[in-house]
Every structure is written in structure tokens, then in C-alpha cells.
C-alpha positions as CSV (number, residue, x, y, z in Angstrom):
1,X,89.0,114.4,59.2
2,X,86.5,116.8,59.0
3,X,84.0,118.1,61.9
4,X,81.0,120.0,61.6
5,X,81.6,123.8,63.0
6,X,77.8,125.1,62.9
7,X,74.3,123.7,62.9
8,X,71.2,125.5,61.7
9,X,67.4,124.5,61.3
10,X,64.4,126.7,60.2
11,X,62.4,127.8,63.6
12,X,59.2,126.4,64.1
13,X,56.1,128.5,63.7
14,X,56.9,130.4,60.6
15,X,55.4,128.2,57.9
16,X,58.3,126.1,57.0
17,X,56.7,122.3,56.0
18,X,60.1,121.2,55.2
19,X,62.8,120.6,57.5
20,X,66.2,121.2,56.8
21,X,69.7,121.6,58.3
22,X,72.6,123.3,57.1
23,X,76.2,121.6,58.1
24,X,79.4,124.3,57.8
25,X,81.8,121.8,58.0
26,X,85.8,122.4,57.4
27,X,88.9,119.6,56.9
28,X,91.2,120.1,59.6
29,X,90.6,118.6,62.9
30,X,90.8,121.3,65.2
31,X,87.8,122.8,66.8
32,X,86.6,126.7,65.2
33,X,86.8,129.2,68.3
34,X,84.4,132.6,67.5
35,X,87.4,134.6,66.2
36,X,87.6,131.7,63.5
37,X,91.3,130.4,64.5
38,X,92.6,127.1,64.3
39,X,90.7,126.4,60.7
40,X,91.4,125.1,57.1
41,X,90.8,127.8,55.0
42,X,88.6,125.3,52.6
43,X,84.9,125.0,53.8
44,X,81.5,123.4,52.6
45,X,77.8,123.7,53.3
46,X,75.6,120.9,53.3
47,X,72.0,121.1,53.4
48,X,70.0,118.0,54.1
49,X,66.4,117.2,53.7
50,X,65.6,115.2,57.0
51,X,62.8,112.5,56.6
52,X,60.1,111.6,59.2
53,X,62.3,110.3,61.9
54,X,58.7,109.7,63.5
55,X,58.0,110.2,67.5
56,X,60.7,109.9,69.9
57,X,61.6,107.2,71.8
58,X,60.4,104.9,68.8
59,X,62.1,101.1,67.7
60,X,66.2,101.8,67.6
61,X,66.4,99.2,64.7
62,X,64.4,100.3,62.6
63,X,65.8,101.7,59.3
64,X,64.7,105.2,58.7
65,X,67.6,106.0,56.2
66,X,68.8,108.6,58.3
67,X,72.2,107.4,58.3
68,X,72.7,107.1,54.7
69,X,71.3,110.9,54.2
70,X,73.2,112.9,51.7
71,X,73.3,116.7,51.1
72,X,70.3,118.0,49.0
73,X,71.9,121.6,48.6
74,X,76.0,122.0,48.3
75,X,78.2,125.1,48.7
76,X,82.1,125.4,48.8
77,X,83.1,128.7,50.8
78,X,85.7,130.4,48.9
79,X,89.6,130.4,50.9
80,X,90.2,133.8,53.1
81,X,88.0,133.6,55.8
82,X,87.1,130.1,57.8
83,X,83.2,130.4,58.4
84,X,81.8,129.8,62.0
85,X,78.5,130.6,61.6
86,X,75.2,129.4,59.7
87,X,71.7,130.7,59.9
88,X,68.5,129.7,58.0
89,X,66.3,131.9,57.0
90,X,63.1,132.0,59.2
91,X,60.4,132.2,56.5
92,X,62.3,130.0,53.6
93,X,64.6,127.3,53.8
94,X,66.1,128.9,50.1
95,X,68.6,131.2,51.6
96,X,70.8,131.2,54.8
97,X,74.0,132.8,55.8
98,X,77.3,132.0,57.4
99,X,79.4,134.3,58.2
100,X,83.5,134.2,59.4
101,X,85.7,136.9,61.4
102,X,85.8,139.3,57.7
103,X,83.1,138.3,55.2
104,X,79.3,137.4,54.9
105,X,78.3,135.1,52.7
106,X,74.6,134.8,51.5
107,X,73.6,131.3,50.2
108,X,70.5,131.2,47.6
109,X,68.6,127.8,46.2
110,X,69.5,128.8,42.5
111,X,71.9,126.4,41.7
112,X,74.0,128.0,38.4
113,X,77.0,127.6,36.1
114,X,80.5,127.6,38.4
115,X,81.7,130.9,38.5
116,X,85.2,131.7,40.0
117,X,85.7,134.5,43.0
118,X,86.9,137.8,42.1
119,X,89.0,139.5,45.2
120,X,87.9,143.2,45.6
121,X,90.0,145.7,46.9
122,X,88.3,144.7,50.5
123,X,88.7,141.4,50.2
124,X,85.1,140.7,49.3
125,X,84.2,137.5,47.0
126,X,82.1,138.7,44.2
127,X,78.7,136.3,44.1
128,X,78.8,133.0,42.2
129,X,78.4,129.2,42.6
130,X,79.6,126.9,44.7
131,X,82.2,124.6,42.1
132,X,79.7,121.3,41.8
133,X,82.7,119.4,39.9
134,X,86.2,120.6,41.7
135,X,89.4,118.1,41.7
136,X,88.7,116.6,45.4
137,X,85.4,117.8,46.1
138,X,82.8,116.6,43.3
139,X,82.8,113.1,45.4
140,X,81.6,114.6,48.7
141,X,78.0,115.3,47.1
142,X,77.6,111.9,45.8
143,X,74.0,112.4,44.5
144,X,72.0,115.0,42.7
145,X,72.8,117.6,45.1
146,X,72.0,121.0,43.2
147,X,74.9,124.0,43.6
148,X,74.0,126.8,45.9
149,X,74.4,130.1,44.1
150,X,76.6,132.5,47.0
151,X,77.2,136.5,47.1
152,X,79.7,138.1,49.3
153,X,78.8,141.7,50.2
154,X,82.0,143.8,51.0
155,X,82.1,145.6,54.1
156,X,84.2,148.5,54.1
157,X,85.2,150.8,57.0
158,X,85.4,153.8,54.3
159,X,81.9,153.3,53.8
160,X,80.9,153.7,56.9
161,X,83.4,155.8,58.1
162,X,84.2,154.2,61.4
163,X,86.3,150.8,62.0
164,X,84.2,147.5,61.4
165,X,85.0,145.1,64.1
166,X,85.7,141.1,63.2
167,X,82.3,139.5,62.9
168,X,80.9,137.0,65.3
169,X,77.2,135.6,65.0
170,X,74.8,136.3,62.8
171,X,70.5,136.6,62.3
172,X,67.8,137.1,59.7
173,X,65.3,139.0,61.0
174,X,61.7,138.7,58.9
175,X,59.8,141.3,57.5
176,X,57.0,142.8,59.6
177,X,53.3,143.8,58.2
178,X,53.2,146.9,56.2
179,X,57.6,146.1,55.5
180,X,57.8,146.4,51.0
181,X,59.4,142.6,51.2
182,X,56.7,141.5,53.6
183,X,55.0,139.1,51.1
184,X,58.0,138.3,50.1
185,X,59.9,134.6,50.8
186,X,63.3,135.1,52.8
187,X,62.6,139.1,52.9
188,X,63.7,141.2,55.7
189,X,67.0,142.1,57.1
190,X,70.3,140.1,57.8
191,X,72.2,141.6,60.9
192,X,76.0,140.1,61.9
193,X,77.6,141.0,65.4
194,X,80.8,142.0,65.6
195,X,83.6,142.0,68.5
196,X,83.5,145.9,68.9
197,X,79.9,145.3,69.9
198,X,78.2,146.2,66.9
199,X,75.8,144.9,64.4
200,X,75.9,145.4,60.3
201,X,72.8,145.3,59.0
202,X,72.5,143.8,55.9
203,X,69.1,144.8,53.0
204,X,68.3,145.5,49.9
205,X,67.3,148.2,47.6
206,X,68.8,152.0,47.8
207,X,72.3,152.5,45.7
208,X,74.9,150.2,46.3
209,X,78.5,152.5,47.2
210,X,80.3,152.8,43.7
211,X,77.0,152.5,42.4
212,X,74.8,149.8,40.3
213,X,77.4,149.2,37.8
214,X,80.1,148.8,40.8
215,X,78.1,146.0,42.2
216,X,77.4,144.5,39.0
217,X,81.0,144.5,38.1
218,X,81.5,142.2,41.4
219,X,78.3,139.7,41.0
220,X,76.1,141.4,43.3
221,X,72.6,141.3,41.5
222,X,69.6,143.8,41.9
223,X,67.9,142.7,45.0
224,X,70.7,141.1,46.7
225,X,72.1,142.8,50.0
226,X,74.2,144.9,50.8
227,X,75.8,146.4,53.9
228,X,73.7,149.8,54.6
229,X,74.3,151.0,58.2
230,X,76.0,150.0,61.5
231,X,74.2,150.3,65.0
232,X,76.0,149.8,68.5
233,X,73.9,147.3,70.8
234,X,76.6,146.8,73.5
235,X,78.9,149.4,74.9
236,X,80.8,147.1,76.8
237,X,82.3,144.1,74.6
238,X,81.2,142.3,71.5
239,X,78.1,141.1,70.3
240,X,77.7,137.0,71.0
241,X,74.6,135.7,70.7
242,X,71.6,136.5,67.9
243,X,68.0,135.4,67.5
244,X,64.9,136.8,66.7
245,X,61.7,135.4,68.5
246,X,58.7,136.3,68.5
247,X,56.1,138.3,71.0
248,X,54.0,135.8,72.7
249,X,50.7,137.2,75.0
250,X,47.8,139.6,74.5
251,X,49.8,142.7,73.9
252,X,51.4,140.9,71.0
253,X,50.8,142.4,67.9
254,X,50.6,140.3,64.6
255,X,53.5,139.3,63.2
256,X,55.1,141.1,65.6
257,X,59.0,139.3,66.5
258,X,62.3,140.8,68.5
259,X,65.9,140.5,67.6
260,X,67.0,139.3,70.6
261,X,71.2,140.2,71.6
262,X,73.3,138.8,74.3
263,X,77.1,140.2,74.5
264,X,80.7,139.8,75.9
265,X,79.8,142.1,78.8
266,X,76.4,139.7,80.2
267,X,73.3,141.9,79.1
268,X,70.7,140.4,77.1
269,X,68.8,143.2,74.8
270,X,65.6,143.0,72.7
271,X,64.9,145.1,69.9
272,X,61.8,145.4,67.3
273,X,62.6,144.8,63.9
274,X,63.5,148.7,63.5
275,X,66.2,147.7,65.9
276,X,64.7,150.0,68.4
277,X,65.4,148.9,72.2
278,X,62.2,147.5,73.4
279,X,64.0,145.8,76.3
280,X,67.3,145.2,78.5
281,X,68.3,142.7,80.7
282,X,71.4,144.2,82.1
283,X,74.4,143.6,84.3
284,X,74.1,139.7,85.3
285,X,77.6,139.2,86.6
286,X,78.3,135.8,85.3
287,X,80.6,136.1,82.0
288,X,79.7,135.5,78.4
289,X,76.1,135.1,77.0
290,X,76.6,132.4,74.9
291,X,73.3,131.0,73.9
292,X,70.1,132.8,74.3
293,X,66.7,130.3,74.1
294,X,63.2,130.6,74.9
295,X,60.5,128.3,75.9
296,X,59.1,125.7,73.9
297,X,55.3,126.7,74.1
298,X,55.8,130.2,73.6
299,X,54.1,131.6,76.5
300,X,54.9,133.0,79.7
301,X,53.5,130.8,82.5
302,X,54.0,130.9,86.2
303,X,53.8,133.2,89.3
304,X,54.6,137.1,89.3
305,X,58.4,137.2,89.6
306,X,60.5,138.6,92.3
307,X,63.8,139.4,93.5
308,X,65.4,136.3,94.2
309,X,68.9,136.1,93.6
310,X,70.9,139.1,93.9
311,X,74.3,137.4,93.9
312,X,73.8,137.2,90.4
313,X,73.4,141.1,89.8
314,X,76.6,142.8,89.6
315,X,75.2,145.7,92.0
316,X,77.8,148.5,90.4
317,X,76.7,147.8,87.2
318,X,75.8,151.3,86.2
319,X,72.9,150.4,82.4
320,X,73.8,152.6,79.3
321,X,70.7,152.4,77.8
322,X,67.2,154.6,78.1
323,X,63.8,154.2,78.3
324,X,62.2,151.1,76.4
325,X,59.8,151.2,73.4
326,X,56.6,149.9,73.4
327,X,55.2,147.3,75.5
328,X,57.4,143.8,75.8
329,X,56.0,140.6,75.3
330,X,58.3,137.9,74.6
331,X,58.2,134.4,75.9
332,X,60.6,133.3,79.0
333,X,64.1,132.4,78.5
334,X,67.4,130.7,79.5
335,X,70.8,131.9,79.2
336,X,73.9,130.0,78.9
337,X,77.1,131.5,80.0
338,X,80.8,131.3,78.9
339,X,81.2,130.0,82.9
340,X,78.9,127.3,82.4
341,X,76.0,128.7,84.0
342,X,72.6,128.5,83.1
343,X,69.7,131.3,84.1
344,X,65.9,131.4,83.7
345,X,64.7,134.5,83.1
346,X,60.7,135.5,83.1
347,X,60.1,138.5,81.0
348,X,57.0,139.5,82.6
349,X,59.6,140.1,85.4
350,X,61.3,143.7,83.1
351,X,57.7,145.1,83.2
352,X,57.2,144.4,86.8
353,X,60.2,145.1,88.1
354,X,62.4,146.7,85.9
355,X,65.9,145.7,84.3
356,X,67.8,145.5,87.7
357,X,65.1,143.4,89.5
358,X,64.2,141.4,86.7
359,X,68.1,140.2,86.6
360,X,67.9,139.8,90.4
361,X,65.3,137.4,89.9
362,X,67.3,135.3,87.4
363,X,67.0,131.6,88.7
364,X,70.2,129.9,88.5
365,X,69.1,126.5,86.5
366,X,72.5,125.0,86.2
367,X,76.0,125.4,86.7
368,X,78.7,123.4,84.5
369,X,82.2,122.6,84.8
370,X,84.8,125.6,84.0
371,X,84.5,124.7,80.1
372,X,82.6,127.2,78.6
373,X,78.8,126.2,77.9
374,X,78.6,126.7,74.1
375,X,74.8,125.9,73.1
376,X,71.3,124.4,74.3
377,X,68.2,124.3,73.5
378,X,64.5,123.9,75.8
């Protein structure tokens, strides 16, 4: 049977009045691990218009409909590359992306006439629709469900000229005030980790390589993305966690929000939406970051931090990073590790102490079984 191997729902606080989750679900049974092994090379994307489930706690027998939902918004993912990954959009629940170990995939509301994949010389799909009536698959939908129009930007290590690592997680990050798509629905940026520790960042506009009538020629429209550059966030492994947040306090500016990174080698960085390094949260000795999440209200709260628990500071851990920009202001946060270990972490605690001491003051919240933790939320 099949099993769901990603979740996604648009984040609170950025306007979104409808609520929606995207299922990336595959057909064999095996559990997706982040490299993308052990799945059927046939995928689909559901998205699902959730009703008012009303508060919690409420009368389990009463019928809500929420068992007999059925997919609003359909996609098939093209064979090649078994997607483990789905993100909404934070400012429109019209676009998300999902992304595998080789290829992106960008998901728009558009619906359109089937269209069948073009293979490039990468191995990028050119753009087109989801097939709403396939031999197999037009009974999965059931309903009205309207076809997601896809686009597949290729990624080419000639293009960049440097070797592009296997993707891992990916994040939109919205446009800030004074950004050219800042008015815009589902603006901004798309960046996608990858194993060598690296993000591609995803935008449009500029000249596409090849040119317009090169990216014409493979279904990718005017004002779709495109990859345009490569940045290194972590030195020391890949890139395994990515969300964007945003700054909480008095020296919050408007708008303002931070990608925020967690990687392979246990740091936790933020960086503003010109993926400058604002700030680092380096060398907690514990394994993996697998799940980054702040707190629910948004706000920093407590006492003024200090150092606490040092055993959780790997104390030869020499930082490859300089000096922050800008002041930080992000809400607190919890970090789930690939050892099953959970950490607070007060922010307020890198501007009064610093990287190393705000890590030393890491409460440990929780600690699991050896399984690895793979996701929570406050």
C-alpha cells in the first residue's frame, strides 16, 4: 500500500485564511530515508482543504467529514527521482515544492491540459501537468480535484561550475519590504539543501543559461524559477533541516524573517533573507539536527540565560564562521537530533553570551530511544 512520505501546512501568521496540507505519498511500502532510497519511482501530491475540525478535545462522535476528505489539488511526480520533501509556500497556499536527491519540482494552482515530460540532457523534466486521467491513477482523485501545473528547473554542475551535491530539504523564503516580488503572492526565493552542505537558491527574472528560448524550448515560462547561484552554509556535512521564521521582539524590523539551517555536523545557523549570517549556534555535540521549531507565541520569555550544560558543547569544536550581521531577534527554539535528543535553546542567550555559551546553555528537554527523532512540533 501506499504511505505518506512528507507533510506540509502553510505557517501561521502570514495571512493564509485557508488551511491546507500537501501529502507526497509513493506506492511501495517501504519507508523514504533523506537520500530517497527504498522508493517506487511513481509519486502523487495531494492537497486537501481541511474543514473546521473545531476546538480540541471536542465530541469524538461527531461527524466532521474529516474522514471522507478527498484531495482538492492533484499532481503525479514524473519517474526518476522519488520525492521526500514538500513545502508550502508561506504567503500562498497556490505553489509548494518537493524536492528528491536530483530534481526540484515547483507545484502551481493552474490546473492545464496534460502535457508529457521532456528529459533534458540533465535529466530535468520540462514543466507541465500532472496527467488528471492516466490508466491507474484517474481513480485516486475521485472528485473534482483540479491538476496542478509542475516545472522542473535543471540544475547543472556546468552551470555553476562546481559539483552539485544530492538534494535534501527544502524552504521558501518570502519576500521582504522594498524586494520587486514583495507585493507579490508566493514571491521570494526557493532554497534546497544539499548533502555537500550547500544550498541552491532558486528565483526568477535575469537570463535563464541557454537563454529565453532554451527555457522555453523545456516548459519553463517567464517568471518561473530557475537555479541562479549556490552558497555554502555548513563546512562540515550536509544541509538537514530548513525553515524560515520570523524575528519576534522590539528590535524586529517589519516583515523582517530568517532562514533558519541545521546540518549533518550539529550547528544551527540563521540568515536574513540575503542569506547573510545573522547568527550561529555552533558545535552541540549531539548528532544530526533533524528538526528545527520555535515557540508557539513567538516571543522570547524567561530569565537571562546561562551556561548550563557544557556536556552538550563539544569543547574542541573550533566555529568556521565570522562576525554576525545585524542584531538577532528570533523567538526560542527546540532541536531534535538524529540521537533522539531534544534541546531548548533561548536566543536572547547568542547575544548575551555568544555562540559557544549560548550552546552551553542548551537545556536538554528529552532524550529518545536510539531511533533517530525525525520531526516535532511545540
Amino acid at each position: 500500500g501506499k504511505h505518506v512520505a512528507a507533510v506540509s501546512a502553510p505557517p501561521p501568521g502570514f495571512g493564509v485564511s485557508e488551511v491546507r496540507r500537501a501529502y507526497d505519498t509513493e506506492t511501495e511500502s517501504e519507508h523514504p530515508d533523506a537520500a530517497g532510497a527504498n522508493i517506487a519511482a511513481e509519486q502523487e501530491v495531494y492537497v486537501y482543504d481541511l474543514p473546521d475540525l473545531g476546538p480540541a478535545g471536542g465530541d469524538d462522535d461527531d461527524d466532521d467529514g474529516a474522514d471522507d476528505l478527498e484531495p482538492s489539488l492533484i499532481g503525479v511526480v514524473p519517474e526518476g527521482d522519488p520525492q521526500v520533501c514538500v513545502k508550502f509556500h508561506p504567503t500562498t497556499t497556490r505553489e509548494l515544492a518537493t524536492n528528491g536527491a536530483k530534481r526540484v519540482f515547483f507545484w502551481l494552482a493552474d490546473g492545464g491540459e496534460r502535457n508529457s515530460a521532456k528529459e533534458t540532457d540533465d535529466g530535468a523534466s520540462n514543466a507541465g501537468s500532472s496527467p488528471s486521467a492516466r490508466s491507474g491513477e484517474a481513480s485516486f482523485a475521485g472528485n473534482d480535484a483540479r491538476v496542478m501545473r509542475y516545472y522542473s528547473p535543471p540544475v547543472s554542475a556546468r552551470d555553476f561550475k562546481q559539483t552539485v551535491g544530492g538534494f535534501t530539504v527544502a524552504a521558501f523564503i518570502p519576500p521582504q519590504i522594498g524586494d520587486i516580488s514583495y507585493k507579490e503572492k508566493g514571491g521570494g526565493r526557493c532554497v534546497v539543501g544539499t548533502r555537500d552542505g550547500d544550498v541552491v537558491v532558486f528565483d526568477s527574472g535575469g537570463v535563464p543559461p541557454g537563454g529565453a528560448a532554451a527555457a522555453e524550448a523545456i516548459g519553463i515560462k517567464p517568471g518561473d524559477r530557475r537555479a541562479i547561484k549556490i552558497l555554502r552554509l555548513h563546512t562540515r556535512g550536509a544541509v538537514t533541516a530548513l525553515g524560515v521564521v520570523a524575528a519576534v521582539g522590539p528590535g524586529a524590523a517589519s516583515n523582517q524573517t530568517y532562514l533558519v539551517t541545521g546540518g549533518a555536523d550539529g550547528n544551527v545557523r540563521f540568515f536574513d533573507h540575503r542569506l547573510r549570517l545573522v547568527a550561529w549556534f555552533d558545535g552541540l555535540a549531539t548528532g544530526r539536527v533533524t528538526s528545527v521549531s520555535f515557540t508557539a507565541d513567538g516571543a522570547p520569555g524567561g530569565s537571562q540565560p546561562s551556561p548550563s550544560n557544557a556536556l552538550a558543547y563539544d569543547s574542541d569544536y573550533d566555529s568556521d564562521v565570522d562576525g554576525p550581521i545585524g542584531k538577532f531577534a528570533a523567538p526560542d527554539f527546540i532541536i531534535g537530533t538524529d540521537q533522539s535528543k531534544v534541546f531548548g535553546l533561548r536566543s536572547a542567550a547568542f547575544e548575551a553570551l555568544g555562540s559557544r555559551g549560548a550552546v552551553e546553555s542548551a537545556e536538554l528537554l528529552a532524550e529518545g530511544t536510539f531511533d533517530p527523532l525525525v520531526t516535532m512540533t511545540p
